[in-house]
N, C-alpha and C positions, 0 to 999 in steps of 0.2 A: 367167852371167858377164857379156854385155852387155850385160845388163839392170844388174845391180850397177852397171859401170863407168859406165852413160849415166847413172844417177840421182846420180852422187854431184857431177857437176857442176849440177844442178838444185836440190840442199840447198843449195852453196855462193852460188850467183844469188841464192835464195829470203833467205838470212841477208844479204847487202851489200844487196838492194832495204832489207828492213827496217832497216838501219841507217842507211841513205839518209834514208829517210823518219822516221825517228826525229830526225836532224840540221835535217831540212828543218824540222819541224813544232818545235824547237827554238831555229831561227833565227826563225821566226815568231812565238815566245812573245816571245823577247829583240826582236825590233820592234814588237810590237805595244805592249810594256812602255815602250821608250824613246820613242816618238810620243806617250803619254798621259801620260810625266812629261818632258821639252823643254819648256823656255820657248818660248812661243808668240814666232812675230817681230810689231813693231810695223808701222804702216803704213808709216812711214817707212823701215824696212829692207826691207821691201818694195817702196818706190820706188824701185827701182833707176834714175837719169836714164840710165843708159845704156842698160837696156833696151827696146829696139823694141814699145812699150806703145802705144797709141792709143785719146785720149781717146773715147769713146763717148757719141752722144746719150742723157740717162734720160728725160727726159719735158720737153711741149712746155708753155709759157705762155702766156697771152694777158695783157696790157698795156693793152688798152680803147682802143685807134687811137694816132694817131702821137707820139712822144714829141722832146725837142732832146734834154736831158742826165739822166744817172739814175742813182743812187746808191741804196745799199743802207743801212740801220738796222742790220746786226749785230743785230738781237734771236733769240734761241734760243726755241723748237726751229724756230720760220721767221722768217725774216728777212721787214721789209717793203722792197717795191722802190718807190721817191720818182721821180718827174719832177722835172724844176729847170728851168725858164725864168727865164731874168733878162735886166731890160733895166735904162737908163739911173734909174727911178723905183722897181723893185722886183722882189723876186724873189720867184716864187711855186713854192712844193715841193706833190704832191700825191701821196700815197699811191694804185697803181698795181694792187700783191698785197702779199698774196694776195687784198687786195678793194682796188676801187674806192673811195677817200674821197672828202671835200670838197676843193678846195684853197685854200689860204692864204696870201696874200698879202701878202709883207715889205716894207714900207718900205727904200729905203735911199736915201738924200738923195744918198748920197756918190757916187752911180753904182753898176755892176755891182761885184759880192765879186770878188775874185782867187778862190775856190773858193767850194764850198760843197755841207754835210756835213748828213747824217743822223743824229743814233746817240742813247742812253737817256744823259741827264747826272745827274740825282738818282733817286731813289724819288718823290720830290715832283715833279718835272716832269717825267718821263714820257721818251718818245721828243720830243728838241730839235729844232730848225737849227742850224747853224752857219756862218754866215756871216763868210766868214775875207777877212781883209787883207792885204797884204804891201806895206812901207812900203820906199823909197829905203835906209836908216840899217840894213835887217836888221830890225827889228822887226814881230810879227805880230801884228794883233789878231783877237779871237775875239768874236762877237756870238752870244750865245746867244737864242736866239727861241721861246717856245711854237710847237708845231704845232697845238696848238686855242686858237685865237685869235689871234694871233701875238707877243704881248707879249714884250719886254724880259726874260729871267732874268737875266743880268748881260752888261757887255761888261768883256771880258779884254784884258790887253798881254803879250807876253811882254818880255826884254830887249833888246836889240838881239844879230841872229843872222847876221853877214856872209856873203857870197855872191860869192864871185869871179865877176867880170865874164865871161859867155858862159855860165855852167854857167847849168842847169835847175832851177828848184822846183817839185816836188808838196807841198801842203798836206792834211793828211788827217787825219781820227780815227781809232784805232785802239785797240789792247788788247795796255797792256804790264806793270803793275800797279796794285792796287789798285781800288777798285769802280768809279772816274771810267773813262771813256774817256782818252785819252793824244793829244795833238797831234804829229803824224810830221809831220818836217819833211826832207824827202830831195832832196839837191839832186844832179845827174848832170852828167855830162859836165862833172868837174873839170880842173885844167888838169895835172894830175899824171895822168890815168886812171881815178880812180878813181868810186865815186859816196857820199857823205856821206851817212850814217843818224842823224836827231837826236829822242829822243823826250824829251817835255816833259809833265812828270806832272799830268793832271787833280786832283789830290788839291790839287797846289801851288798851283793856277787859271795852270799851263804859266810858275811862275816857276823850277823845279828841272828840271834834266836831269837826266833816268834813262840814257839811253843817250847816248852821241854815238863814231861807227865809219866809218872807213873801209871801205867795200867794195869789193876788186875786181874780184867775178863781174860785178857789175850795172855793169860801165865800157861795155860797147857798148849799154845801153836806153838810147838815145836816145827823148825825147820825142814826135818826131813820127813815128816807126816803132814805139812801144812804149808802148801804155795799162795803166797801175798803178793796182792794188785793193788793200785789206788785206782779209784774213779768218785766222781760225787753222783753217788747214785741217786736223789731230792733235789738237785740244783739249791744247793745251799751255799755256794761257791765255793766250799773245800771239799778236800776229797777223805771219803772216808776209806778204813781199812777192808777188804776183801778177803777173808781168807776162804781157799779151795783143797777139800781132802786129798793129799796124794795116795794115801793109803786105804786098803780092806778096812784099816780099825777102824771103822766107825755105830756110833749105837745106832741109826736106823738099817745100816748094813748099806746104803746107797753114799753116793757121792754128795758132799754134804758144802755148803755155802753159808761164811756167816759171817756178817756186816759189821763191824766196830762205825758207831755215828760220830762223825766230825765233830756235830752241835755240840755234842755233849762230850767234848775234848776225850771221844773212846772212852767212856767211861760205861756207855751202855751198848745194847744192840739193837740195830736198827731192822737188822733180818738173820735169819735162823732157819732155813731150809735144808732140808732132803733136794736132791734132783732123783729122775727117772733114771739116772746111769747107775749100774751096781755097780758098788764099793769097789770090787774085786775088778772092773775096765776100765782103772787109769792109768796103768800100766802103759806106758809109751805114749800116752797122749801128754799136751799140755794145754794150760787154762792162762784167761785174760778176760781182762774187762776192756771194755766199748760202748762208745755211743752209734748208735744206727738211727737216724732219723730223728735224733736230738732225745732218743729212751735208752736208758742203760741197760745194757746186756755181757749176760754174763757167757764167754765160750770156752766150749772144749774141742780141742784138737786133734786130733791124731797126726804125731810127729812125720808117722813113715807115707801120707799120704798127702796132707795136707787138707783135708777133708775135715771139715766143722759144723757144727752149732752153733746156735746161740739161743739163750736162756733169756727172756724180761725178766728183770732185777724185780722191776716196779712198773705198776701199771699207767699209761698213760695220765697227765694228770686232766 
């Protein structure tokens, strides 16, 4: 009899373990199912700017000794990184990486360019210059230059493009449609708050505006606290804004990187990072964006040696 009585509680253990485990190995089937059919998230949802991310050195550069100013080509799947000196008689760009070129030496009668750009303009001419202007009246011209040789491919005017008195221009190429490069013309620190996005269609030779937006994220980049790149850091085919801390000020106290998204005509961010460099060592360096093996990265420089970084933007997709 207490033998019966003891066992009949050991049947009933034995029957709930197995249906325990029958439920468990159940809920397992139904996750393992729902994880292989979910829509996979984008990078971008994955940027979370508010999450406590920090950007991470991937691998180091070398530049071939000391550089002034430096600009990127945007060519996939590596971009090349260009040197730029210019003085009062001519500006010379010289290919840096992935390899060491010649460099080439531009004419400019008229004194130093207000900028001056890298990037692929035809099939037929290859990787250009672009030696850009910015005239009293608003108006921009574009000097297209061979890099092997240096000749003449055309020189451009855009229309006259006003600029309220105090705000900031960045002049830049970038990628917004169509096979040309695109002339961005972003002026900051407007007298309303805000910062002006104008892009001007290489297809048109920058007589048609594709975009022109008010932005409010990017109203505190200021100029001399905040260096701007384009790159499309998602392959969304245009390029979003980059900006890079020059300065100590910043609130995590590190050098700080942060994304304006194309998609969303700069209206929001796409990324919001701290990097590993304190605030306080950008002093003589400079920053750029690049593709390295078709992923965007983001680098820092040191001017006096040519010695670099580079930063994943975004994780492989």
């Amino acid at each position: 009899m207490d033998t019966e009585v003891g066992s009949e509680p050991s049947r009933s253990h034995r029957r709930e373990g197995t249906i325990v485990a029958l439920c468990l190995f159940g809920l397992l089937l139904i996750g393992t199912a729902l994880e292989f059919s979910r829509e996979r998230l984008s990078v971008a949802a994955l940027a979370d700017p508010d999450a406590p991310m920090l950007l991470q050195e991937g691998q180091s550069l070398d530049l071939g000794g000391q550089v002034d100013e430096l600009t990127s080509d945007g060519v996939s799947p590596t971009s090349g990184i260009w040197s730029v000196d210019s003085s009062e008689e001519a500006t010379t760009v010289q290919p840096r990486f992935p390899r060491r070129g010649t460099a080439v030496r531009l004419l400019t009668p008229g004194g130093p360019p207000d900028a001056v750009d890298v990037a692929t303009w035809t099939r037929q001419t290859g990787v250009c210059a672009f030696l850009i202007r910015a005239f009293r009246d608003g108006r921009v011209s574009v000097d297209v230059r061979r890099t092997s040789g240096g000749s003449r491919v055309e020189l451009l005017q855009t229309a006259p493009l006003p600029r309220p008195a105090g705000s900031q221009r960045t002049l830049q190429l970038g990628r917004w449609s169509g096979a040309r490069d695109d002339l961005f013309v972003i002026d900051r620190d407007l007298p309303d708050g805000t910062m002006r996005v104008r892009v001007l269609s290489g297809e048109s030779d920058f007589k048609s505006t594709v975009l022109d937006v008010p932005v409010s994220k990017g109203a505190g980049f200021d100029r001399g606290e905040w260096a701007l790149d384009l790159l499309d850091v998602i392959g969304s085919g245009r390029s979003d804004l980059v900006f890079s801390t020059r300065s100590a000020d910043t609130g995590s106290g590190q050098t700080e990187v942060h994304v304006l998204d194309a998609q969303t005509n700069y209206s929001g961010f796409l990324l919001q990072l701290p990097t590993e460099v304190d605030a306080a060592g950008t002093s003589g360096r400079r920053s750029l964006t690049v593709l390295l093996r078709r992923q965007p990265h983001w680098v820092l420089v040191d001017a006096r040696t040519g010695r670099a970084r580079a930063y994943p933007l975004a994780a492989p997709r």
